[in-house]
C-alpha positions in Angstrom: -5.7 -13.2 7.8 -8.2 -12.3 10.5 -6.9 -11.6 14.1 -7.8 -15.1 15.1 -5.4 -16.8 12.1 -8.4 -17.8 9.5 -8.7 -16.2 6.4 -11.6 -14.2 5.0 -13.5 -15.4 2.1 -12.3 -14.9 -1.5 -9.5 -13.8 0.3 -10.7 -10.3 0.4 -10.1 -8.1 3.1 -12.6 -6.4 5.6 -15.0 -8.6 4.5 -16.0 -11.7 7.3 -16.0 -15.4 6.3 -19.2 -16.8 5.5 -20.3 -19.3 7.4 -22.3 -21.5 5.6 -23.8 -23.4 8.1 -25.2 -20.4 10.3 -26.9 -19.0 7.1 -29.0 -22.7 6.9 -29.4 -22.3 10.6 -31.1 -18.9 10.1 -33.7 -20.1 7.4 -34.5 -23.3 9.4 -34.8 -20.8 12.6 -37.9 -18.7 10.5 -39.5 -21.9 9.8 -41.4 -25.0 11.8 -39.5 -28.0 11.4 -42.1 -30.4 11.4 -40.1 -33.5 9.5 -36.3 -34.7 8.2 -37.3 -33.1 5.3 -36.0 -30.0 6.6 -32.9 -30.9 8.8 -30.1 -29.6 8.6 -28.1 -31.9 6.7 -31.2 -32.5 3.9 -31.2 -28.4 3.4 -27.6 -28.2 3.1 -27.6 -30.4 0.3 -31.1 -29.5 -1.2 -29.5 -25.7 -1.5 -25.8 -25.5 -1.0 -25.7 -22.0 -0.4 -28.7 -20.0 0.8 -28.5 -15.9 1.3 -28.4 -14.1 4.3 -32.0 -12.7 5.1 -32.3 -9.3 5.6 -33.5 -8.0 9.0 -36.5 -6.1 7.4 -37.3 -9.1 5.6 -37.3 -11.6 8.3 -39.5 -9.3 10.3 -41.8 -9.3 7.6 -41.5 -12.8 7.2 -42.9 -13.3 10.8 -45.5 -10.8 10.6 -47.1 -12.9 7.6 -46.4 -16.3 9.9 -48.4 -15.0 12.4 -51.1 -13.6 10.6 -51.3 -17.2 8.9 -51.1 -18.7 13.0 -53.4 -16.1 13.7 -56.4 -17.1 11.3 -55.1 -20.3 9.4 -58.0 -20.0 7.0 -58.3 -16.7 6.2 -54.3 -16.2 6.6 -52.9 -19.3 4.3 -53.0 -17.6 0.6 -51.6 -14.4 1.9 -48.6 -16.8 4.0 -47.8 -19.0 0.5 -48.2 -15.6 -1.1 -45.3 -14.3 0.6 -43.1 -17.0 1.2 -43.1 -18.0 -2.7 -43.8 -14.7 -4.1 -42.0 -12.0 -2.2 -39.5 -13.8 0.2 -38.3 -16.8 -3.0 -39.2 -14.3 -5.4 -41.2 -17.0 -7.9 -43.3 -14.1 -8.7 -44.5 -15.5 -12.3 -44.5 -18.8 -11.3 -47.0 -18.9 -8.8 -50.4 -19.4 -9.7 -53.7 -19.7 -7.9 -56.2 -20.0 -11.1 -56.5 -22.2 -13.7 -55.7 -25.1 -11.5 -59.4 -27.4 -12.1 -57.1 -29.1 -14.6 -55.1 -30.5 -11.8 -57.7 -31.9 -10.0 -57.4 -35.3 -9.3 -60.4 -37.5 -8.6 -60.3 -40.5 -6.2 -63.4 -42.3 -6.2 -63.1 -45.0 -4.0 -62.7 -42.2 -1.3 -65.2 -40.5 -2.5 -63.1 -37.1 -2.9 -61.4 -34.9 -5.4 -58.2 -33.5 -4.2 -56.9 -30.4 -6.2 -53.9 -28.1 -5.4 -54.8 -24.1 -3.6 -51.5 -23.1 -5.7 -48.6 -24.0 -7.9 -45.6 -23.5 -9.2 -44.9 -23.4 -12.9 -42.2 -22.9 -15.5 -43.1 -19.8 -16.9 -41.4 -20.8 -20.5 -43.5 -23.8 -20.4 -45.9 -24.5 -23.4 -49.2 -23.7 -21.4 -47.8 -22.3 -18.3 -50.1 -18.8 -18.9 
């Protein structure tokens, strides 16, 4: 039992209750919530539970947030770098080459449209 009646998690002591909710509060905080897609409720049930970030990690989340703010151009590979590399840690699943395959032509709008990045199953047939 804490000393305001609620028990701690797992029933262990010294350790706090983990409140679920905060944690999703947290990563929505370090990002721009520009659509339902990443309200509360939608995240909660997208990624039941989410880790606690690291001080030294959301600091360096920002600094690469910035820099993208900064200089969208020249900033954008180095901001999906981090974000999916370092911070989700989809280090060999994130590709920048070999994507002309996935290029897409549309030709009644005159334009080709054809991913910066992606995400691949590394076990995949094809995926190197």
């Amino acid at each position: 039992m804490t000393r305001s009646g609620g028990t701690r998690a797992g029933g262990r002591r010294g350790r706090p209750m983990i409140d679920s909710a905060r944690l999703h509060r947290d990563w929505l905080a370090m990002v721009e919530v520009t659509g339902p897609f990443l309200s509360l409720p939608v995240l909660r049930r997208t990624w039941p539970a989410l880790a606690a970030v690291e001080p030294e990690e959301r600091d360096a989340l920002r600094r690469a947030h910035g820099d993208w703010r900064a200089d969208p151009a020249a900033g954008q590979r180095g901001w999906v770098e981090h974000l999916l590399r370092d911070l989700l840690d989809w280090r060999d699943q994130l590709r920048f080459d070999g994507l002309d395959a996935l290029a897409v032509a549309v030709p009644e709008h005159d334009e080709t449209i054809a991913p910066s990045f992606a995400l691949v199953d590394p076990d995949a047939d094809g995926a190197e």
